[in-house]
Residue, then its C-alpha position, 0 to 999 in steps of 0.5 A: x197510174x201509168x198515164x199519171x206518170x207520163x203526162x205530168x208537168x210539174x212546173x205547170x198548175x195549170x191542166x186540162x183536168x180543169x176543165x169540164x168533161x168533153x170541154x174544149x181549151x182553145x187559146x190563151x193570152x197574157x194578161x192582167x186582172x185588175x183589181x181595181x180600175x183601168x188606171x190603177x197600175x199597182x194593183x195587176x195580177x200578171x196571168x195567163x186568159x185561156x178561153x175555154x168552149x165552156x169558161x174563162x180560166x185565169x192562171x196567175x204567175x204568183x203560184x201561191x194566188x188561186x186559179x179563177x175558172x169563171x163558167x160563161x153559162x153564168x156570166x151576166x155581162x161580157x165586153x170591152x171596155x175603153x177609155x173615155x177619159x180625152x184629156x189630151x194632156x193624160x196618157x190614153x190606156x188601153x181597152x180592158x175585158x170586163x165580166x160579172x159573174x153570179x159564180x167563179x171556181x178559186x183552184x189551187x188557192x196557195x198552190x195546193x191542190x184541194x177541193x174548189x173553193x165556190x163563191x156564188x154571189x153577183x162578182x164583177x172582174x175586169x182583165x187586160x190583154x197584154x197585147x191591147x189589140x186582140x181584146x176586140x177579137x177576144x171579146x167577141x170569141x168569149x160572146x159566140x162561147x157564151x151564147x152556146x153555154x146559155x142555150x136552153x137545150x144541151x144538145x144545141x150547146x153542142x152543136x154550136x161548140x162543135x161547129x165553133x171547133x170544127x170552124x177553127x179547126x178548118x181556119x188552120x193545118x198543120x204546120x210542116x215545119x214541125x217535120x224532124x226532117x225536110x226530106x219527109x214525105x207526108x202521106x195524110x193530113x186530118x183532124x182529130x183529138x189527142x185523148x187522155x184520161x177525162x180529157x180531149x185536145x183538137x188538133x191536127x194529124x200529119x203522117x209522113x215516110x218516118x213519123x206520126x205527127x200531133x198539133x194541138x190547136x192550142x199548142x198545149x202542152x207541146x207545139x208537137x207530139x212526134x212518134x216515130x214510126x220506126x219505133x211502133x210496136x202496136x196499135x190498136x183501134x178503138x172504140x170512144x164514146x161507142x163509136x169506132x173512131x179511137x186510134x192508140x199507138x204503143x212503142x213499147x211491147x210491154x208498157x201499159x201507157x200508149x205513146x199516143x191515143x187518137x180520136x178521130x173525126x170519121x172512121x175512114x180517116x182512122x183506117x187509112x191512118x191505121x192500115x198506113x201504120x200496119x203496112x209500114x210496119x208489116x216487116x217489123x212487129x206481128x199482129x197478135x190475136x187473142x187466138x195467138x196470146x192465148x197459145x202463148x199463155x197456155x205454154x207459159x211463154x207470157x205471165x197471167x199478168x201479161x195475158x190479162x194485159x193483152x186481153x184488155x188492150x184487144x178488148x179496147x180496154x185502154x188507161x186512156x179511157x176511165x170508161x174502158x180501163x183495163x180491168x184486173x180480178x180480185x183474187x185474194x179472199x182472206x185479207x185478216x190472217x197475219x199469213x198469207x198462204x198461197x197454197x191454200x185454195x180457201x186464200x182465193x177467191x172463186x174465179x168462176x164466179x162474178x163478184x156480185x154471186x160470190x155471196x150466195x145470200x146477196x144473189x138471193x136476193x138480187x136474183x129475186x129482183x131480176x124475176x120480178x123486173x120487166x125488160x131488158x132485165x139485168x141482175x147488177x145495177x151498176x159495173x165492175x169497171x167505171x171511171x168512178x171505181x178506177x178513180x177511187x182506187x187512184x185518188x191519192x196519185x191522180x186526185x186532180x182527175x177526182x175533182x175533174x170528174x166530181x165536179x171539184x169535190x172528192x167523195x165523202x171521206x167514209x166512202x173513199x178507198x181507206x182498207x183493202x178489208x173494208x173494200x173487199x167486204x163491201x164488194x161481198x155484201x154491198x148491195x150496188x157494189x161488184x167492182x173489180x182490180x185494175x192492174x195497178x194492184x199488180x204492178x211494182x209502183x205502190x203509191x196509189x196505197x199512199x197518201x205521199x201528197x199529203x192531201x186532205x181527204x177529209x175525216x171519217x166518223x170518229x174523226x180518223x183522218x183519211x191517210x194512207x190505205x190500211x193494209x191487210x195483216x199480211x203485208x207488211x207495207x205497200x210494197x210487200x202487199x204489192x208484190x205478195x198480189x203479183x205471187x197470187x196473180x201467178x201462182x198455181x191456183x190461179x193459173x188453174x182458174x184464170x180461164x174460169x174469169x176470162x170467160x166471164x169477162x172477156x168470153x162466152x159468159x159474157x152474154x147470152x144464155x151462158x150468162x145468165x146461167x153464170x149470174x153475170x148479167x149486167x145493164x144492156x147500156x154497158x154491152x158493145x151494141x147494146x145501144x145504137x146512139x146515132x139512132x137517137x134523133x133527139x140531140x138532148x136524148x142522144x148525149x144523154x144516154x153517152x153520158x150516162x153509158x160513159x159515167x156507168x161502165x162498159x163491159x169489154x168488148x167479147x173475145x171468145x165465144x166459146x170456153x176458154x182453155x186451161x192453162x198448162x201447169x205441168x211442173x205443178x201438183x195439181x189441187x182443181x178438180x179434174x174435167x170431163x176429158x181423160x185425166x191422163x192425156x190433161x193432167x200433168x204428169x209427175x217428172x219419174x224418179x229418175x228423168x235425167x235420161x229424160x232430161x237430156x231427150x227432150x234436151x236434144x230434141x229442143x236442140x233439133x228444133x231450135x236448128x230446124x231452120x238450117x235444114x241440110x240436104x245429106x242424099x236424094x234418090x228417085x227409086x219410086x215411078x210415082x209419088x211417094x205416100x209413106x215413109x218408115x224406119x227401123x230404129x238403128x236407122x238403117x233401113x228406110x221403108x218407102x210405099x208409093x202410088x205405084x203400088x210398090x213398098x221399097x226398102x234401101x239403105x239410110x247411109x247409100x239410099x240405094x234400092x235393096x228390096x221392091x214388095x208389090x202387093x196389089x196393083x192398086x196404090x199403097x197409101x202408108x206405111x208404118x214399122x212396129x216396134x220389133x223393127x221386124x214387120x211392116x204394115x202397109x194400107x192401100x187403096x184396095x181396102x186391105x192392110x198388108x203385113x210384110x216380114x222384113x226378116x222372112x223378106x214376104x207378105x206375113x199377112x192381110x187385113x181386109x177391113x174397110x169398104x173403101x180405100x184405107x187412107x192412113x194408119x196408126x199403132x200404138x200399145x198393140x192396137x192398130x188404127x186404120x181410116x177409110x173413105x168409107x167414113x169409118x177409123x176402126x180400131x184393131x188388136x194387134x199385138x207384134x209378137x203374134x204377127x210375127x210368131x209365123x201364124x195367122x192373126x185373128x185381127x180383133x175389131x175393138x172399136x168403130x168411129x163413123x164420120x159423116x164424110x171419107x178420113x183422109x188422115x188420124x192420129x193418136x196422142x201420145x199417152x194413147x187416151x185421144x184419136x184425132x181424125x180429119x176429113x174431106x169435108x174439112x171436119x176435125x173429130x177428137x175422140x175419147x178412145x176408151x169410149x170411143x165417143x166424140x168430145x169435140x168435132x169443129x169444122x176447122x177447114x174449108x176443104x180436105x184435111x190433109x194431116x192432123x197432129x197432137x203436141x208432145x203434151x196432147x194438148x194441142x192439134x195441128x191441121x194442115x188442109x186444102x184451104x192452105x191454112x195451120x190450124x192449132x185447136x185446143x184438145x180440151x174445149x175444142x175451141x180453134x186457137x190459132x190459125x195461120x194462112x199460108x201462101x200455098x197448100x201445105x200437104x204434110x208437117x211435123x211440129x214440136x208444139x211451137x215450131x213446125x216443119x212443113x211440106x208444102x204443094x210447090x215442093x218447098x220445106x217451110x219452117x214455122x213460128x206458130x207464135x208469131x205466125x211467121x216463116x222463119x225459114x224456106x227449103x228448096x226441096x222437091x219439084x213436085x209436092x211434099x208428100x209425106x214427112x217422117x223425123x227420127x225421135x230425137x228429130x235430128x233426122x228428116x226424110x221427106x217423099x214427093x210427087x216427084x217420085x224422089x226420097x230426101x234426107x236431111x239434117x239441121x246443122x248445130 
């Protein structure tokens, strides 16, 4: 509905609208019918003569006479006709343009807008051009149109209006003093066709340093469209009429009309149009991914009504197009109670199913069809998404696009959009109807409900007349349904499900074996490829299939091929079902009785973050010979324990970072170090397959671990279990419980449990409730394992070569990786699907993140400061002269220290 509001003209009677589909307005002049002869100066009809590819449309000043669209393929005769009276004592008049017509459309009789009224008998008309001199040129024009429209095939039709256009088309160029400013500097010119709803204009592009210019051929309805470029927020390509030669462009972040909807002649004018756009704009706006919405719309940071909206603008979904309009779900099941109880699951409708399976019934028998059909077979005979069904429920706002598409008439008044009940009972039982929403029905404009035009749509059985559309007892009017819909679209239970739709319209559902085992199979025709039109040699046959594709719907275009994940709802109670993966680490947990300690950490935690762009170097010491592996630190913070490569863990102070301890245990090097939670032992791995447990208070090694076949890469603990990962394929899990390590006796370390890999670990990590281990290899592979049945539940090939490091977020989540293929990897723990990647412009070796932002240390020696949602560099640090190596932040993440290749150990702080 937003395209109806942007485009409207008042003062205007005439529209594109009255035009047929894929017809094409060329020119217009002023002119009078004469309803008599030539000579009868009395009775003319003062107008504007447009010619059309396709009819002659005549618009009379006197708004209360109708508007004559006289269709050429039904003209008898055309010609000029000329005065050859030659009394030299009388006036001479001038030449008139003479038709006789077996039918002529009267539109818009007594300025009202209506069904055509057809008249269909043998009908003469007689015009003068105010300007006398163009009638012969106007003539000949309207026989070149009128020969094409009387062609016997339609595919010649179209090729000699398109050869008609394009000869125009090349006969001008765009006109440069339409530029904002004479200093602008043009970088290409090109055909193509503005596009609106059921509407196509020709014109000309021009794009300059500053703007995007549009000159329609015919001047209608501005001289001009400029965009300026400095306002562009988005744009997409598109595909229009299945091939890639669509263009849109928003200025805003938000609205769901584009500013601008291109159709270009050839792909390569499109790109260059599009790439010239994105370069001019890479500094100013981010491209956006359904990889990066989806993150953002996990966290919360966009609404449900956003995500869809974004979903269909990257599917091509665009209100410009009623074939591909964006397409929302009927969510609401229970349009007869007086209350509408959106805590109730029964008050939904099941997101996981198509509208054509929610009655089991009706798929009976639409599935007993589908066995018996012969290939390609398809369960629904017609789509949730068409230019019919956007029209139907925008009838009373957009009726002239109605009698567009239906040929001047409406639908028949029982069939028309009359109760939000009636409509959702019909896509329940009804044998061809599965339609879905569109988003108007969770916008904030509700007069497509209302019959404010007070147009006459005629009477249904009994005589009602069709008015405003009957609202569930629930709402109270328009607006109130409007707003109680927008309440569902994001309440809990549909943040719980969304996902379950999305992946049948926009995901992995959407095709193949998945869709068929979810009852979402529809016609090949409405498929992205599921034709190749310009294969089709036969002109008639090709725009005979678009047509029917166009008129029918088409799916959107698949952005997921594999589940979509759920939406985190943490402060909700949580009323799904639970899934397959540990309820601990998916479900979100209740906020304890008393949080305000609670509060207040994840406060100043969010605090740190938000200032981790102003790290400040507070000391540097170089107390290592070769680089440093790992860093840990007793909880008062007063110690720092470091492990490097030179075979050696060293302790010094937090506040002098002065050396007060050297431990060599082998002479191999040490590959990490961690400190248990008594802040009396340290636990070392090295590269000679041991585990060694150094006692801070006795100032000795307490004991070993001789547990892997190779080199012992990195370690975790958590809840007296330790976690070692190996090159020799393997993470083992160990009991180890602090209080024993340290009670000065020999432990029994316990083997709990064995994950193999099919190549060496270079890194794991444990979520933070203790349920998950994630593990990152050196053939790039990402393991998430269930610990407690030490089984695999996900193992993506994320990265192209070494993982370096792997992390969950706070809220497990999410996993970050870092590798050698210089890229951050977000996958979501749930499905395991890949949900955002960003590339960098070097290696980055090791990071800390809080779920939004990340801290890393890159190959150069660089700290870099990430926005994971826009995929951006907020911040640079100079920090080592060799690679990062290793990074460790305090639990309130107010303090960092880093280790390097350059044998150096950094503290820093973000300043408040």
């Amino acid at each position: 509905m937003a395209f109806i509001r942007k485009k409207e003209r008042s003062k205007e009677r005439f529209s594109l609208l009255l035009l047929d589909l894929e017809e094409y307005y060329f020119e217009q002049h002023t002119a009078y019918q004469m309803t008599a002869g030539c000579s009868s100066q009395n009775r003319k009809l003062r107008g504007s003569f447009k010619i059309c590819s396709k009819s002659i449309i005549f618009e009379p000043d006197d708004g209360s006479q109708p508007i004559l669209k006289i269709p050429l393929k039904d003209c008898r005769r055309i010609e000029a006709t000329e005065d050859h009276d030659r009394n030299p004592f009388t006036e001479s008049k001038p030449p008139c343009i003479s038709m006789e017509s077996r039918q002529v459309y009267h539109i818009k009789d007594g300025n009202v807008v209506a069904p055509y009224k057809i008249e269909r008998k043998d009908q003469d008309f007689l015009f003068q051009l105010e300007i006398s001199r163009k009638t012969e040129d106007v003539v000949q024009t309207m026989l070149q149109l009128h020969r094409a429209s009387c062609l016997d095939k339609l595919g010649d039709q179209t090729a000699m209006i398109a050869a008609i256009l394009q000869s125009r088309l090349a006969r001008t160029s765009f006109d440069k003093n339409s530029f904002q400013s004479v200093s602008e500097l043009p970088h290409m010119e090109c055909e193509a066709e503005m596009i609106s709803p059921l509407v196509t204009n020709p014109g000309h592009v021009c794009i300059t340093d500053k703007n995007l210019y549009f000159q329609p051929l015919n001047g209608y309805p501005d001289s001009a469209v400029q965009i300026c470029l400095h306002s562009v927020r988005r744009i997409y390509k598109r595909r229009h009429g299945l091939r890639p030669l669509g263009l849109e462009v928003f200025c805003s972040e938000t609205d769901l009309c584009s500013d601008i909807y291109l159709k270009f002649y050839y792909t390569k004018d499109r790109d260059e149009l599009y790439y010239y756009i994105a370069t001019f704009l890479e500094n100013h706006m981010a491209e956006h991914t359904a990889e990066s919405y989806m993150l953002q719309w996990q966290k919360g940071h966009i609404s449900n009504y956003q995500y869809l909206l974004h979903l269909n603008n990257l599917a091509d979904r665009s209100v410009n197009d009623l074939s591909q309009y964006p397409v929302f779900p009927w969510l609401i099941n229970d349009y007869s109670s007086p209350r509408l109880d959106l805590m109730n699951p029964a008050s939904f409708r099941d997101l996981s199913k198509p509208v054509g399976a929610l009655n089991t019934e009706r798929l009976e028998r639409l599935l007993a069809r589908y066995r018996d059909m012969p290939d390609p077979r398809f369960m629904y005979g017609s789509h949730y998404s068409s230019p019919g069904y956007v029209l139907f429920y925008l009838v009373r706002v957009a009726p002239e696009h109605m009698l567009c598409l239906q040929n001047g008439r409406y639908d028949h008044a029982d069939r028309m959009f009359n109760s939000i009940a009636e409509t959702w009972k019909n896509c329940l039982e009804g044998a061809t109807d599965f339609k879905e929403l569109i988003p108007e029905f969770y916008g904030k404009d509700s007069s497509f409900l209302q019959n404010e035009l007070n147009l006459n749509l005629g009477k249904r059985q009994g005589g009602c007349s069709v008015g405003d559309v009957i609202l569930p007892p629930w709402a109270a009017d328009a607006d109130d349904l409007l707003e109680k819909l927008r309440s569902a679209l994001e309440s809990q239970y549909v943040s719980e499900h969304l996902h379950e739709w999305i992946d049948l319209v926009f995901g992995y559902k959407q095709r193949g074996s998945e869709a068929i085992a979810a009852h979402n199979v529809f016609h090949p025709l409405t498929y992205e490829g599921g034709i190749d039109c310009d294969s089709i040699e036969d002109p008639d046959q090709k725009i005979a299939m678009l047509t029917q594709i166009l008129e029918f719907g088409q799916t959107p275009s698949q952005l997921f091929t594999t589940p979509h994940p759920q939406r985190i709802t943490p402060r909700f109670h949580n009323v799904s079902t639970a899934t397959n993966t540990p309820s601990s680490e998916l479900s979100p947990l209740s906020p304890s009785e008393d949080s305000s300690f609670e509060d207040l950490t994840e406060e100043s935690k969010k605090l740190a973050w938000s200032n981790m762009s102003k790290l400040t170097l507070q000391s540097s010491h170089k107390i290592h010979k070769e680089a440093v592996t790992g860093i840990a630190v007793t909880r008062s913070g007063a110690s720092i324990f470091s492990t490097s490569q030179d075979s050696t863990l060293k302790m010094s102070s937090r506040d002098t970072l002065a050396l007060q301890r050297s431990v060599s245990f082998s002479n191999m090097a040490l590959s990490s170090c961690l400190m248990l939670p008594d802040d009396q032992t340290v636990v070392c791995s090295s590269w000679d397959n041991n585990v060694y447990f150094y006692s801070v208070a006795f100032g000795r090694r307490q004991d070993t671990l001789m547990g892997h076949d190779d080199a012992i890469s990195q370690m975790c603990w958590k809840e007296d279990q330790l976690y070692t990962a190996s090159w020799d394929s393997t993470v083992k899990v160990w009991r180890c419980v602090a209080a024993d390590i340290n009670s000065n006796k020999r432990t029994q370390f316990e083997l709990l449990a064995e994950f193999e890999h099919d190549a060496g670990v270079n890194t794991i990590a444990v979520s933070p409730a203790g349920t998950l281990l994630a593990s990152g290899t050196k053939d790039g592979t990402l393991s998430i394992w269930d610990i407690e049945s030490s089984s695999p539940l996900h193992q993506p090939n994320c990265h192209s070569g070494k993982i370096h490091q792997v992390a969950f977020s706070p809220d497990s989540r999410h996993i970050l990786s870092v590798g050698e293929d210089s890229s951050l990897k977000v996958t979501d723990v749930q499905t395991g699907m890949l949900i955002s990647t960003v590339q960098a412009e070097e290696e980055q070796r090791c990071f800390c993140w809080d779920g939004n932002t990340v801290l890393s240390g890159g190959q150069s020696g660089d700290l870099r400061v990430w926005d994971l949602l826009s995929s951006k560099v907020t911040q640079k640090v100079t920090a080592h002269s060799g690679a990062v190596t290793t990074i460790w932040m305090s639990e309130q993440c107010s303090t960092v220290i880093t280790g390097g290749e350059d044998k150096q150990i950094m503290l820093w702080k973000p300043q408040y």
